[in-house]
mmCIF entry with sequence, helices, sheets and N, C-alpha, C, O atoms, coordinates in Angstrom:
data_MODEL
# 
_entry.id   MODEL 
# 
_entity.id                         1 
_entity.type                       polymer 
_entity.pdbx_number_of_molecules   1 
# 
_entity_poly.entity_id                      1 
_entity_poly.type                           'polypeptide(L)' 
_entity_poly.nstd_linkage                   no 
_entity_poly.nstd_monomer                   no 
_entity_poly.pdbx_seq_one_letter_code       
;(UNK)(UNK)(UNK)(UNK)(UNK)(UNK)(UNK)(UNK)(UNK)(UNK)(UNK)(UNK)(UNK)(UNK)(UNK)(UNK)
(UNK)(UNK)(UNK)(UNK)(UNK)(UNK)(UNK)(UNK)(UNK)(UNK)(UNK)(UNK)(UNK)(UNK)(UNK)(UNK)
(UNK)(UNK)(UNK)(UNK)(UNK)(UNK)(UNK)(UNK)(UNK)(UNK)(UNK)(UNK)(UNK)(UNK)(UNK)(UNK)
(UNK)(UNK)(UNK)
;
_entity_poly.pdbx_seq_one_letter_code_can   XXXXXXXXXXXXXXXXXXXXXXXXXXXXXXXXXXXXXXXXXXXXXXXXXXX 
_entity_poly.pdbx_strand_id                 A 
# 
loop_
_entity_poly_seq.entity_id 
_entity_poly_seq.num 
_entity_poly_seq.mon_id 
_entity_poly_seq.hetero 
1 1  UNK n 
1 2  UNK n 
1 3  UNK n 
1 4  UNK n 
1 5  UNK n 
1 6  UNK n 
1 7  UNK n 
1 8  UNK n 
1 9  UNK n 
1 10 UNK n 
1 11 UNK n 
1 12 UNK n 
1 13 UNK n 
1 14 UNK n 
1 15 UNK n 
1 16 UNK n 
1 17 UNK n 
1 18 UNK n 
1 19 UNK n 
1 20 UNK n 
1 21 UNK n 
1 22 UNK n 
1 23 UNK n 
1 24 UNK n 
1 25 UNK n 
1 26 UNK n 
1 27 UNK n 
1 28 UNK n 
1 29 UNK n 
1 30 UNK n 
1 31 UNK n 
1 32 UNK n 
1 33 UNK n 
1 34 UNK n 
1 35 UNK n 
1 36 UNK n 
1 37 UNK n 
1 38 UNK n 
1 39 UNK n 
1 40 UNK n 
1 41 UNK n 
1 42 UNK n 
1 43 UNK n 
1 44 UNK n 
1 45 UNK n 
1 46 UNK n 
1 47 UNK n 
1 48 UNK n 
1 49 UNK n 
1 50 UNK n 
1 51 UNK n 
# 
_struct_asym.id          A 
_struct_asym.entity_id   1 
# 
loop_
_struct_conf.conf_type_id 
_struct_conf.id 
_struct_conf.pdbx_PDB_helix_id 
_struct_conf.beg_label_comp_id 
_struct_conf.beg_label_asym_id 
_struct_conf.beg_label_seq_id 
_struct_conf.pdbx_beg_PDB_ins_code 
_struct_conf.end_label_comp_id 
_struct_conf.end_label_asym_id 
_struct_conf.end_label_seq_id 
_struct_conf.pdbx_end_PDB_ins_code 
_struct_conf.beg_auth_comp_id 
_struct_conf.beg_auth_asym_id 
_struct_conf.beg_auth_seq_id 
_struct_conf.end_auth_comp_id 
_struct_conf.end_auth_asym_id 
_struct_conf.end_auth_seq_id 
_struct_conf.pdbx_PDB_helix_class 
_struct_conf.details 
_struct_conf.pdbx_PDB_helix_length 
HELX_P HELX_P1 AA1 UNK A 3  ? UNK A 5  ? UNK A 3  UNK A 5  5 ? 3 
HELX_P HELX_P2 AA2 UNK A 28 ? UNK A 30 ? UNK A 28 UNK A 30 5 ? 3 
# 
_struct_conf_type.id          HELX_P 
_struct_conf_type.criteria    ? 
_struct_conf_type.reference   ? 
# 
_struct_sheet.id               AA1 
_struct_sheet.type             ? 
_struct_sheet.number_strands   2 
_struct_sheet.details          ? 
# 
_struct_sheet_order.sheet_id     AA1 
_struct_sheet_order.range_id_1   1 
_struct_sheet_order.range_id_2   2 
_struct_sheet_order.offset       ? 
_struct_sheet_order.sense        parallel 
# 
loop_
_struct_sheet_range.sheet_id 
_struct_sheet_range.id 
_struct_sheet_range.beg_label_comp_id 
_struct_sheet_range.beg_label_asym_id 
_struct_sheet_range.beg_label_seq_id 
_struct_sheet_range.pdbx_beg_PDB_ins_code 
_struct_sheet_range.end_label_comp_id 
_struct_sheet_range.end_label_asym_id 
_struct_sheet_range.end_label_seq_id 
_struct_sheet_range.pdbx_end_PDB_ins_code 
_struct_sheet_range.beg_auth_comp_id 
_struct_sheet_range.beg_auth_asym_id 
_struct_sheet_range.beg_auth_seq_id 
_struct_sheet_range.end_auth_comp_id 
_struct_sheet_range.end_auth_asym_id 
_struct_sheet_range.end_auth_seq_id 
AA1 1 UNK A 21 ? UNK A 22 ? UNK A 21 UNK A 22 
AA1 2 UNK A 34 ? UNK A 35 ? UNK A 34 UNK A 35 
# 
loop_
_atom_site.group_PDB 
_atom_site.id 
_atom_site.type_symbol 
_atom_site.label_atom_id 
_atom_site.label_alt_id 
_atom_site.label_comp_id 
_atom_site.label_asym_id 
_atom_site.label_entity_id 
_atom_site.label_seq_id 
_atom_site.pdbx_PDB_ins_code 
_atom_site.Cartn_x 
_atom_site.Cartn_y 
_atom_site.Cartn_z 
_atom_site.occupancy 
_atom_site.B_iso_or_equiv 
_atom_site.pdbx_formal_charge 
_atom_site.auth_seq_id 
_atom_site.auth_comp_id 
_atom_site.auth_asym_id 
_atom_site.auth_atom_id 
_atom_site.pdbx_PDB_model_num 
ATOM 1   N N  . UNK A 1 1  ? -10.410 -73.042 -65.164 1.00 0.00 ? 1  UNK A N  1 
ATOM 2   C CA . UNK A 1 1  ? -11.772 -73.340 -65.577 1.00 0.00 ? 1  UNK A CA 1 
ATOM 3   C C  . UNK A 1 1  ? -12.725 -72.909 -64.470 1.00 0.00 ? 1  UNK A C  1 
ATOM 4   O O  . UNK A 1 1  ? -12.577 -73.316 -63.318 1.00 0.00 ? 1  UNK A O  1 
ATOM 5   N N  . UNK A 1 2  ? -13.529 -72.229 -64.765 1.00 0.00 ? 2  UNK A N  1 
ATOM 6   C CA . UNK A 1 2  ? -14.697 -72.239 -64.232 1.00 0.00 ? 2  UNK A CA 1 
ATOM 7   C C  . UNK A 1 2  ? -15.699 -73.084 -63.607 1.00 0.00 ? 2  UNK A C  1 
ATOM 8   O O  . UNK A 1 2  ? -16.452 -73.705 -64.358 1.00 0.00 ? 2  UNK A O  1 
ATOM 9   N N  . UNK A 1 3  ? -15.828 -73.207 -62.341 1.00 0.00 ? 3  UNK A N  1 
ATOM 10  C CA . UNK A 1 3  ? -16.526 -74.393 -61.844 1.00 0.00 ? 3  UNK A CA 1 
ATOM 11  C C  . UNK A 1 3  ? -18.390 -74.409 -62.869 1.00 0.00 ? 3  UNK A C  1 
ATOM 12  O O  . UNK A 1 3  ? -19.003 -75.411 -63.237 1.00 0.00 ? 3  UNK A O  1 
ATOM 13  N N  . UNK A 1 4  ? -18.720 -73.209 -63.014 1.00 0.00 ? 4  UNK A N  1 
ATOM 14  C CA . UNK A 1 4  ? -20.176 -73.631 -63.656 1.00 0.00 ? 4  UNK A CA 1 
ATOM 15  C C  . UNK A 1 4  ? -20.130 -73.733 -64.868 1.00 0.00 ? 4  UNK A C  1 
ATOM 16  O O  . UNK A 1 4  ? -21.134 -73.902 -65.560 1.00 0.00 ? 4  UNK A O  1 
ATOM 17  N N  . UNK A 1 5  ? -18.748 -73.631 -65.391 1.00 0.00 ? 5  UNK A N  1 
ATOM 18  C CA . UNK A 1 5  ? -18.704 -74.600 -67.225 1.00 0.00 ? 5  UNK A CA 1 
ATOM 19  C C  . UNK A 1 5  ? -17.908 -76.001 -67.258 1.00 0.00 ? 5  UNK A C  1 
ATOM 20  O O  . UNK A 1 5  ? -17.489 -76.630 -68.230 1.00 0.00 ? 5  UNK A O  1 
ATOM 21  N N  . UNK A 1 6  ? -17.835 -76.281 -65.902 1.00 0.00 ? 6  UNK A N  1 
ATOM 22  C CA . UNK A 1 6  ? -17.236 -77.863 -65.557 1.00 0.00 ? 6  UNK A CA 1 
ATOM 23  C C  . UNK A 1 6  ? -18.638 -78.653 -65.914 1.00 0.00 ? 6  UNK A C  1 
ATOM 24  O O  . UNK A 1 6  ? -19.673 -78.102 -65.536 1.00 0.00 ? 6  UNK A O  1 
ATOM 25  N N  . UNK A 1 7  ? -18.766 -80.203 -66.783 1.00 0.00 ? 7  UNK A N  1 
ATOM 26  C CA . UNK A 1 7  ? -19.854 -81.390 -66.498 1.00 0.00 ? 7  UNK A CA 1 
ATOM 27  C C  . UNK A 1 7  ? -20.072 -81.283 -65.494 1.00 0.00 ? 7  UNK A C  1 
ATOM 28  O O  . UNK A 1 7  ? -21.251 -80.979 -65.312 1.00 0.00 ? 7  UNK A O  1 
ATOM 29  N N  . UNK A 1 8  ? -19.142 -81.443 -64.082 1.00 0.00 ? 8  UNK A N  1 
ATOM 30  C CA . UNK A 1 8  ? -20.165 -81.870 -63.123 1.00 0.00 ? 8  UNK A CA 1 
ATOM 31  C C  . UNK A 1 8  ? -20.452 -80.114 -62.057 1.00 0.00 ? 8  UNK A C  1 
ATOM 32  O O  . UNK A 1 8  ? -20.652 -80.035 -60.845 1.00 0.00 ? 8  UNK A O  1 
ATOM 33  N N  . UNK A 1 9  ? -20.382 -79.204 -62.859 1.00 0.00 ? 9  UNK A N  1 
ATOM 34  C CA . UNK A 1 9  ? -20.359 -77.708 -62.157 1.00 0.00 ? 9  UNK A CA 1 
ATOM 35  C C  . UNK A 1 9  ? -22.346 -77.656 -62.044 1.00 0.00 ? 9  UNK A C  1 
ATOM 36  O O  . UNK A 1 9  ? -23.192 -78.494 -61.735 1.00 0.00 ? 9  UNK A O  1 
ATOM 37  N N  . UNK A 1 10 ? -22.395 -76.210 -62.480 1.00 0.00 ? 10 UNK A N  1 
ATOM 38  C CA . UNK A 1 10 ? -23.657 -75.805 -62.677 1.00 0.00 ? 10 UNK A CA 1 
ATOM 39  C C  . UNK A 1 10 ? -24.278 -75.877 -63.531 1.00 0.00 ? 10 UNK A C  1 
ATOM 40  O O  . UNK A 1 10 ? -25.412 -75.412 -63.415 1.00 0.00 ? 10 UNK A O  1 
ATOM 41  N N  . UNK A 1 11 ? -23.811 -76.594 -65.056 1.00 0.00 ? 11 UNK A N  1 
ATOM 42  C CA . UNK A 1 11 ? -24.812 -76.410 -66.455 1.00 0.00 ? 11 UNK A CA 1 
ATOM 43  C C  . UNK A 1 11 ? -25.270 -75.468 -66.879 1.00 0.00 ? 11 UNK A C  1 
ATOM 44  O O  . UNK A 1 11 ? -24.409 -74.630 -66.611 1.00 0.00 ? 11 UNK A O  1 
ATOM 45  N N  . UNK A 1 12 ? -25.871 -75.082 -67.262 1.00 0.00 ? 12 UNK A N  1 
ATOM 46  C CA . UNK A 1 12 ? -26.356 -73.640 -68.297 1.00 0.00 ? 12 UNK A CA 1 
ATOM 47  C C  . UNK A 1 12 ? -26.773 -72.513 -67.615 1.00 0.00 ? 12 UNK A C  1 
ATOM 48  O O  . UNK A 1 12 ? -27.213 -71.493 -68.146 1.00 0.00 ? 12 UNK A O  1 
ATOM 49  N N  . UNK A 1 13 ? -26.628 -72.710 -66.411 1.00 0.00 ? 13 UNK A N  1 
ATOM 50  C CA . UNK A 1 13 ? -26.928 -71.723 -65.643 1.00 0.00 ? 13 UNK A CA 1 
ATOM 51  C C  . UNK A 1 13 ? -25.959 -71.387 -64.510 1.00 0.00 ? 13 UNK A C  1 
ATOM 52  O O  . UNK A 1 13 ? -25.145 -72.241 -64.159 1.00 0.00 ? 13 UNK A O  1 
ATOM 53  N N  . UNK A 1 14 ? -26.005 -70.130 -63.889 1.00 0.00 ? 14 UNK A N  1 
ATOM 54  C CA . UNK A 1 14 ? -24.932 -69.774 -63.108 1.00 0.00 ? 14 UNK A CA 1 
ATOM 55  C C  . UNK A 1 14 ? -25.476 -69.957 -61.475 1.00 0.00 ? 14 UNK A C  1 
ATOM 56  O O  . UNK A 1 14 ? -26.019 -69.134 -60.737 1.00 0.00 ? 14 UNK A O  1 
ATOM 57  N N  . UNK A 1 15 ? -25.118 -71.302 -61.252 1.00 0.00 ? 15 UNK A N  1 
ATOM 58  C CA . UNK A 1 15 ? -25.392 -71.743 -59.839 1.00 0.00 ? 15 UNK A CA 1 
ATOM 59  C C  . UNK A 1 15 ? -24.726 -73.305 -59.472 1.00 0.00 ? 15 UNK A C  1 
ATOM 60  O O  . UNK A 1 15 ? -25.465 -74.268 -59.678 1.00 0.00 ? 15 UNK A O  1 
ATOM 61  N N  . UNK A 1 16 ? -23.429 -73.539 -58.965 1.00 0.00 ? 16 UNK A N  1 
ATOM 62  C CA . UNK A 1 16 ? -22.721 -74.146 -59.166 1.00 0.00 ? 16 UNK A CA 1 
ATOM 63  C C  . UNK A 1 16 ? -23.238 -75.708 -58.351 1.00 0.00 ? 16 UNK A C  1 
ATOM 64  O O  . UNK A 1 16 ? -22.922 -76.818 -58.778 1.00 0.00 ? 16 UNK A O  1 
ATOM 65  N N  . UNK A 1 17 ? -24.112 -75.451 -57.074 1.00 0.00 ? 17 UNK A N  1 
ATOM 66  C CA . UNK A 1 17 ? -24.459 -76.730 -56.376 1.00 0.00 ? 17 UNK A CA 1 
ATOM 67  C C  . UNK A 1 17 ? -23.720 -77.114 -55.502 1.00 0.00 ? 17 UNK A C  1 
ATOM 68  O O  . UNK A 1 17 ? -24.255 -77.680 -54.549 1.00 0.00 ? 17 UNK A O  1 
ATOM 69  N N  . UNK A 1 18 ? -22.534 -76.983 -55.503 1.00 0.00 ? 18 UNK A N  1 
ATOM 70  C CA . UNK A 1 18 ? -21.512 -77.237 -53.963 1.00 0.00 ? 18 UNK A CA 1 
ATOM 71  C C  . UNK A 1 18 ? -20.671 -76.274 -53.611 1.00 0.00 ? 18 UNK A C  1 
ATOM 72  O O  . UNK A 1 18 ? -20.859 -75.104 -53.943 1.00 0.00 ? 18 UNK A O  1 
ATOM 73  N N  . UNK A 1 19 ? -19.841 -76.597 -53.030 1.00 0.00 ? 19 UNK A N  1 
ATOM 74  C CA . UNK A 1 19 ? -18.702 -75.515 -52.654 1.00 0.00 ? 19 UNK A CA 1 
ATOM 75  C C  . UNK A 1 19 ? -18.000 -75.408 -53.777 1.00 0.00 ? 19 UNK A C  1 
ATOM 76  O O  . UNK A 1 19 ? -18.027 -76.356 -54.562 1.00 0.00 ? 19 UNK A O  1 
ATOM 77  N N  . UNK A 1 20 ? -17.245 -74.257 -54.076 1.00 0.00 ? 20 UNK A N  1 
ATOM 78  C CA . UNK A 1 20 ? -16.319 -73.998 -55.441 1.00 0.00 ? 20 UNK A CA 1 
ATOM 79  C C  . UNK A 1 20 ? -14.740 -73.984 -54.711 1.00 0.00 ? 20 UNK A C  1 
ATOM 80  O O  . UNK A 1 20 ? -13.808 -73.314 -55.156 1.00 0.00 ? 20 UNK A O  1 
ATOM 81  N N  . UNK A 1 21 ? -14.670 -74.755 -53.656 1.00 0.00 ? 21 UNK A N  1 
ATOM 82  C CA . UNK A 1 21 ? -13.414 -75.015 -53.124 1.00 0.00 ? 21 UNK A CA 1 
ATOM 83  C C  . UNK A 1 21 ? -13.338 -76.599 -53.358 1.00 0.00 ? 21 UNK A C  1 
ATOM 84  O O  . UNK A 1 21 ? -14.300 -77.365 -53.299 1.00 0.00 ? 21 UNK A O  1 
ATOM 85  N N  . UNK A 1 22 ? -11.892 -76.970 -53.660 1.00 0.00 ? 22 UNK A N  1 
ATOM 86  C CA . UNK A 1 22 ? -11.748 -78.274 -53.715 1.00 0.00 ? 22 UNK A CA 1 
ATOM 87  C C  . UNK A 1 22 ? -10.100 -78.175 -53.103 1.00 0.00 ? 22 UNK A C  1 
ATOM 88  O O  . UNK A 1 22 ? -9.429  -77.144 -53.142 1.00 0.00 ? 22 UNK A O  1 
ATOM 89  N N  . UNK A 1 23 ? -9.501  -79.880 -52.374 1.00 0.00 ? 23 UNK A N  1 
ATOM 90  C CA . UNK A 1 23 ? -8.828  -79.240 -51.716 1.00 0.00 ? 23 UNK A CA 1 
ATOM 91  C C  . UNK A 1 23 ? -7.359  -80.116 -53.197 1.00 0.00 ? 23 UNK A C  1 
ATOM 92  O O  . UNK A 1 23 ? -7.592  -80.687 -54.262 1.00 0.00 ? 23 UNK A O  1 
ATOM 93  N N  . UNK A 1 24 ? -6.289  -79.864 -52.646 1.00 0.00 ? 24 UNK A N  1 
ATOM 94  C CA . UNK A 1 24 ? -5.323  -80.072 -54.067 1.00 0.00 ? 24 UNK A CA 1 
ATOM 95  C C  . UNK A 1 24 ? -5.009  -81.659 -53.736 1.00 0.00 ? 24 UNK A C  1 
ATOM 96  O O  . UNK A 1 24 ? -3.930  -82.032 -54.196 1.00 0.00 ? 24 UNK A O  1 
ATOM 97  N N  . UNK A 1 25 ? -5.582  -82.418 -53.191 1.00 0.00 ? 25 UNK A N  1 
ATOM 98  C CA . UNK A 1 25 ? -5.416  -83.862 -53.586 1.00 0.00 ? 25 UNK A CA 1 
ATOM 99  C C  . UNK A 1 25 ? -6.222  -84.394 -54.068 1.00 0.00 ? 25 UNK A C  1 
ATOM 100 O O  . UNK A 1 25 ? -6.361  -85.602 -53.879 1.00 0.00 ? 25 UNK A O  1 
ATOM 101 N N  . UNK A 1 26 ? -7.007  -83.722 -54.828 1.00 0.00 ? 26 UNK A N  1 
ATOM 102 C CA . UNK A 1 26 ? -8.278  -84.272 -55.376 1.00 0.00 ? 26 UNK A CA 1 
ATOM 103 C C  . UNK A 1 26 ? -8.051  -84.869 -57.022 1.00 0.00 ? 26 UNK A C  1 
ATOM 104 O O  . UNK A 1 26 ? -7.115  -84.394 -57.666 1.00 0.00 ? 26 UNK A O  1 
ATOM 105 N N  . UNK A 1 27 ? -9.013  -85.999 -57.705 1.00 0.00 ? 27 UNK A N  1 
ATOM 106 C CA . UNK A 1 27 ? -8.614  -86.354 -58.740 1.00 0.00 ? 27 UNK A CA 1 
ATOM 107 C C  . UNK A 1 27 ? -8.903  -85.068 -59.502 1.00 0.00 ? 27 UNK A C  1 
ATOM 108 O O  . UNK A 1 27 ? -9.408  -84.018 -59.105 1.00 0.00 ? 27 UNK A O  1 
ATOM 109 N N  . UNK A 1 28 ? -8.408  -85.459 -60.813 1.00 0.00 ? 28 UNK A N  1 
ATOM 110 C CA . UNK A 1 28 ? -8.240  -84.345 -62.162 1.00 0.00 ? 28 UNK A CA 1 
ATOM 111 C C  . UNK A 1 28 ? -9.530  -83.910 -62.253 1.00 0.00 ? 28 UNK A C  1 
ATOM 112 O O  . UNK A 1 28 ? -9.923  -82.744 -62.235 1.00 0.00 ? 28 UNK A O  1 
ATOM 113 N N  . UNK A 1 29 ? -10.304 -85.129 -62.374 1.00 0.00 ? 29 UNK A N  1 
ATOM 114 C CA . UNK A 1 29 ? -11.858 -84.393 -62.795 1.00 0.00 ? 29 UNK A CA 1 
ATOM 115 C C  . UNK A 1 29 ? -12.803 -83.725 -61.992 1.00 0.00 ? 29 UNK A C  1 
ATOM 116 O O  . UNK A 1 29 ? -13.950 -83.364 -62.255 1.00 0.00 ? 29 UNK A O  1 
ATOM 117 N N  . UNK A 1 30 ? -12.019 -83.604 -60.803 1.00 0.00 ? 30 UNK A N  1 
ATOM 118 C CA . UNK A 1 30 ? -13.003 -82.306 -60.083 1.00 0.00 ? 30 UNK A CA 1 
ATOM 119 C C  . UNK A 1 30 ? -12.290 -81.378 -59.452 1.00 0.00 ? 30 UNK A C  1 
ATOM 120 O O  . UNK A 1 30 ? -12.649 -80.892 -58.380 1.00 0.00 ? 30 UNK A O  1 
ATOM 121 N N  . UNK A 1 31 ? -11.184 -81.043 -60.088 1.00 0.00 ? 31 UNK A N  1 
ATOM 122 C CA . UNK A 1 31 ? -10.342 -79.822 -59.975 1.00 0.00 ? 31 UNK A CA 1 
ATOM 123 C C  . UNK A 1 31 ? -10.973 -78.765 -60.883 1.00 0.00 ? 31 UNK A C  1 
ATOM 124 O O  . UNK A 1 31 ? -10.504 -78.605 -62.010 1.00 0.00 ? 31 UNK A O  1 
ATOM 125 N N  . UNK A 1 32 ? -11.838 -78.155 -60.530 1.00 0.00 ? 32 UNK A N  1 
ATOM 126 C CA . UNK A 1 32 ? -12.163 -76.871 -61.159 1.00 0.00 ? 32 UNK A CA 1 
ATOM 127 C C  . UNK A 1 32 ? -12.770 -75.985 -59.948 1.00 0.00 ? 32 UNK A C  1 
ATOM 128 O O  . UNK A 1 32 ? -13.508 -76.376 -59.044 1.00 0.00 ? 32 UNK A O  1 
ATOM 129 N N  . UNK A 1 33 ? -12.325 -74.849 -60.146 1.00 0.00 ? 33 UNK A N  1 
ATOM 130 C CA . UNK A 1 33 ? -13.204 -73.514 -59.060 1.00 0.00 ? 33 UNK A CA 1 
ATOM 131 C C  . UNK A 1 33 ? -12.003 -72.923 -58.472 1.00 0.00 ? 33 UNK A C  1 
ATOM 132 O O  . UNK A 1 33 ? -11.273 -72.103 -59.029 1.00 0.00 ? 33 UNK A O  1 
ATOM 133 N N  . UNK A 1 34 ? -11.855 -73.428 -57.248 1.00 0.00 ? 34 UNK A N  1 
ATOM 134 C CA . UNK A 1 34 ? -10.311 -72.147 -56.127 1.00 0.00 ? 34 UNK A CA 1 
ATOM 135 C C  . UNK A 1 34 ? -9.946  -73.752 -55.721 1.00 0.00 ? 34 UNK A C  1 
ATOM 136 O O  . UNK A 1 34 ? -10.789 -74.488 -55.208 1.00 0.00 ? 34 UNK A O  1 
ATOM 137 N N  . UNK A 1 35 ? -8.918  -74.073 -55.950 1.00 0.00 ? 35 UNK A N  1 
ATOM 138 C CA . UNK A 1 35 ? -8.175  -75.422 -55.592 1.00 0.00 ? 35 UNK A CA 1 
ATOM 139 C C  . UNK A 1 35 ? -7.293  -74.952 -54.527 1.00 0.00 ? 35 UNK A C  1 
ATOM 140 O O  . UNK A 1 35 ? -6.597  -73.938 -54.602 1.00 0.00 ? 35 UNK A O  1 
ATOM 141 N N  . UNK A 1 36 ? -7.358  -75.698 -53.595 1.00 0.00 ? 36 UNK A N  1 
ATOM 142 C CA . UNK A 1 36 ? -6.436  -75.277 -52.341 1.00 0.00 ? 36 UNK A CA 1 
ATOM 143 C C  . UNK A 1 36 ? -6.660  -73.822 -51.940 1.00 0.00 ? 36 UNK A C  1 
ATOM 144 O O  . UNK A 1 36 ? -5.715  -73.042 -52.057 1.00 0.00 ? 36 UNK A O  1 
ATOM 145 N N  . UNK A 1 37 ? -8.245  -73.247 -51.314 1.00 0.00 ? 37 UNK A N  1 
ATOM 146 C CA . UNK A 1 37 ? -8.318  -72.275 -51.126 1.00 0.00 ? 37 UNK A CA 1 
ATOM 147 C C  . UNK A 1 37 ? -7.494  -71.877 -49.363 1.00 0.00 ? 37 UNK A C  1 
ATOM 148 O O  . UNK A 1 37 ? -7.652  -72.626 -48.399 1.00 0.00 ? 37 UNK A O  1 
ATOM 149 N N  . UNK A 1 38 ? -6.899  -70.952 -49.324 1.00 0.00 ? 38 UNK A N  1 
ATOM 150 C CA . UNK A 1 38 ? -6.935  -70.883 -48.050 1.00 0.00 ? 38 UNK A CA 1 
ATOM 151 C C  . UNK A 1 38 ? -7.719  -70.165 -47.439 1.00 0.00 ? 38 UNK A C  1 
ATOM 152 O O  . UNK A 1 38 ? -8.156  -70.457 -46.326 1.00 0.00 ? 38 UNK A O  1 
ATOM 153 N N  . UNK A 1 39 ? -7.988  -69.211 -48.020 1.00 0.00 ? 39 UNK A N  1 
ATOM 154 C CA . UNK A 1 39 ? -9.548  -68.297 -47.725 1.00 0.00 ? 39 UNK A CA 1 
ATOM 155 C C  . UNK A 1 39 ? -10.624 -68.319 -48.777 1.00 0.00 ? 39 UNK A C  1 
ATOM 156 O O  . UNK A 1 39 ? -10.520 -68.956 -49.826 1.00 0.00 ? 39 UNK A O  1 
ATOM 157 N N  . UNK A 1 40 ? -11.622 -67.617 -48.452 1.00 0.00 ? 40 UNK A N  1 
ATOM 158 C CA . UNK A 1 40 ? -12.421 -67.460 -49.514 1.00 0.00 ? 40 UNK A CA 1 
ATOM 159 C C  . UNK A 1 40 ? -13.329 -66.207 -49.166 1.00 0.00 ? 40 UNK A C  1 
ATOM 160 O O  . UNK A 1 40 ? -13.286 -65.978 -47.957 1.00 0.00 ? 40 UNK A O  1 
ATOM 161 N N  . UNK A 1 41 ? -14.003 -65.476 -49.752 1.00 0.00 ? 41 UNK A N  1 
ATOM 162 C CA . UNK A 1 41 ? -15.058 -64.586 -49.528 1.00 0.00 ? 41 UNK A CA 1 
ATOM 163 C C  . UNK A 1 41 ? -14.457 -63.319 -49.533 1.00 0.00 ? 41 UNK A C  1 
ATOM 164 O O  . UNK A 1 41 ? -13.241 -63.353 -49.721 1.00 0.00 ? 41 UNK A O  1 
ATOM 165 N N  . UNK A 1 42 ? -15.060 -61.985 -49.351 1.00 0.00 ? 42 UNK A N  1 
ATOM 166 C CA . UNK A 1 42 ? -14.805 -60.507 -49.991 1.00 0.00 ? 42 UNK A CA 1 
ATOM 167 C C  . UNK A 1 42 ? -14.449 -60.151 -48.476 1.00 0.00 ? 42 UNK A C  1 
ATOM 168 O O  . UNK A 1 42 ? -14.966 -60.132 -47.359 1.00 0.00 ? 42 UNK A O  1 
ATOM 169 N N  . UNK A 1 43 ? -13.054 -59.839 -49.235 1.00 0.00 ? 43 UNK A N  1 
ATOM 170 C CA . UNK A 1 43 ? -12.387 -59.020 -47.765 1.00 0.00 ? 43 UNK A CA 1 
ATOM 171 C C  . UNK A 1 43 ? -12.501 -57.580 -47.416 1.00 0.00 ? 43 UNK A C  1 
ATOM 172 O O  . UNK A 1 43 ? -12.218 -56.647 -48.167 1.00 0.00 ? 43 UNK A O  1 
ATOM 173 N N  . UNK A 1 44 ? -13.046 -57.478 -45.926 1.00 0.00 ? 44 UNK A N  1 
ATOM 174 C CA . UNK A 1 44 ? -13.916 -56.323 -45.592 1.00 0.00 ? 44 UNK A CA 1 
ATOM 175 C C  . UNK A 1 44 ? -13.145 -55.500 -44.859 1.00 0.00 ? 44 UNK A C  1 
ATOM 176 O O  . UNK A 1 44 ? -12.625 -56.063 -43.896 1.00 0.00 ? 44 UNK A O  1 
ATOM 177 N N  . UNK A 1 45 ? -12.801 -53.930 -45.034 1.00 0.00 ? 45 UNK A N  1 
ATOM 178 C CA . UNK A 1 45 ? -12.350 -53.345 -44.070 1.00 0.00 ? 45 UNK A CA 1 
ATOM 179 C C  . UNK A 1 45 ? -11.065 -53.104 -44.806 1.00 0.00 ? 45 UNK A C  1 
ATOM 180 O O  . UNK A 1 45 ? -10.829 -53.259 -46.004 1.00 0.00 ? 45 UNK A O  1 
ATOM 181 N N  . UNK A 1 46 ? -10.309 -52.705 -43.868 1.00 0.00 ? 46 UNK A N  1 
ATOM 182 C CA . UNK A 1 46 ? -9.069  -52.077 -44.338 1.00 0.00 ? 46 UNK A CA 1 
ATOM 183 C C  . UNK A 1 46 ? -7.786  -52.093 -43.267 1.00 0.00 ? 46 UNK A C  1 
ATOM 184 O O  . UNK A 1 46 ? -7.953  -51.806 -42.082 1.00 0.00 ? 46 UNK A O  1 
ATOM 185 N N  . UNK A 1 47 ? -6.426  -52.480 -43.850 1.00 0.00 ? 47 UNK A N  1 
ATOM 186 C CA . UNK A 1 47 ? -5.522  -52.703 -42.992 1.00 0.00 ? 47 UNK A CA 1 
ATOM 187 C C  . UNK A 1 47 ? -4.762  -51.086 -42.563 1.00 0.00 ? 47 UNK A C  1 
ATOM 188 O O  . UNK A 1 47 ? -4.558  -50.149 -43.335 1.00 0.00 ? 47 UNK A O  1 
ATOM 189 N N  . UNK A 1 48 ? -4.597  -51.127 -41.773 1.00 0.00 ? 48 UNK A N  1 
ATOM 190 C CA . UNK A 1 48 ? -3.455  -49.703 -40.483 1.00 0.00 ? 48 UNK A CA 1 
ATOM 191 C C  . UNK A 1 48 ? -1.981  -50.326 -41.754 1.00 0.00 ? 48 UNK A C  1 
ATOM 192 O O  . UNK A 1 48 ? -1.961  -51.480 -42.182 1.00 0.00 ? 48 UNK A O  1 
ATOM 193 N N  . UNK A 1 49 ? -1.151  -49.496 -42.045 1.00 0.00 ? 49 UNK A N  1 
ATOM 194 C CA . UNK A 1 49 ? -0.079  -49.096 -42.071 1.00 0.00 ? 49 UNK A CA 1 
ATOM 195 C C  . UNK A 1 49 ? 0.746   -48.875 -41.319 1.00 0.00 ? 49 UNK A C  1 
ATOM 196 O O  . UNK A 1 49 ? 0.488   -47.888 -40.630 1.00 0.00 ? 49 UNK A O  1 
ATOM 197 N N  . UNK A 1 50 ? 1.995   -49.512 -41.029 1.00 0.00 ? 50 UNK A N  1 
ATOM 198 C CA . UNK A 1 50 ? 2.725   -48.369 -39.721 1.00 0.00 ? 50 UNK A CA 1 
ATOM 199 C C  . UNK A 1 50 ? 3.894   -47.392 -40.817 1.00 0.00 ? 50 UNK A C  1 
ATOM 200 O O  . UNK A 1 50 ? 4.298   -47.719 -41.933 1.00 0.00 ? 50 UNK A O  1 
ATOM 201 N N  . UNK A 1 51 ? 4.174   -46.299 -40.129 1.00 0.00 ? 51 UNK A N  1 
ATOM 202 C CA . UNK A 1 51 ? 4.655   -45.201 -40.933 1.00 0.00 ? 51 UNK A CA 1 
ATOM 203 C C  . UNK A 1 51 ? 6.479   -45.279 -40.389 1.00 0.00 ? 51 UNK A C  1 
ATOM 204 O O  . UNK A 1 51 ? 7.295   -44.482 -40.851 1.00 0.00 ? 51 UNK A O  1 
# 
């Protein structure tokens, strides 16, 4: 599920109001978004290979 089509997410609009991380001991009803994130955000750059 989508944290901004959760009741307590963002409502009709796409802006959620808290973090969209929750951590995995949390009750049922606010498990929605990246549960047990260990990272988060757009990974930049690029990894070396070794040959």
């Amino acid at each position: 599920m989508n944290p901004v089509d959760h009741p307590h997410g963002g409502g009709n609009h796409q802006h959620i109001g808290k973090a969209s991380t929750i951590s995995r001991g949390a009750v049922p009803g606010q498990k929605a978004g990246l549960i047990a994130a260990r990272r988060t955000g757009l990974l930049r750059g690029t990894q070396k290979t070794q040959d």
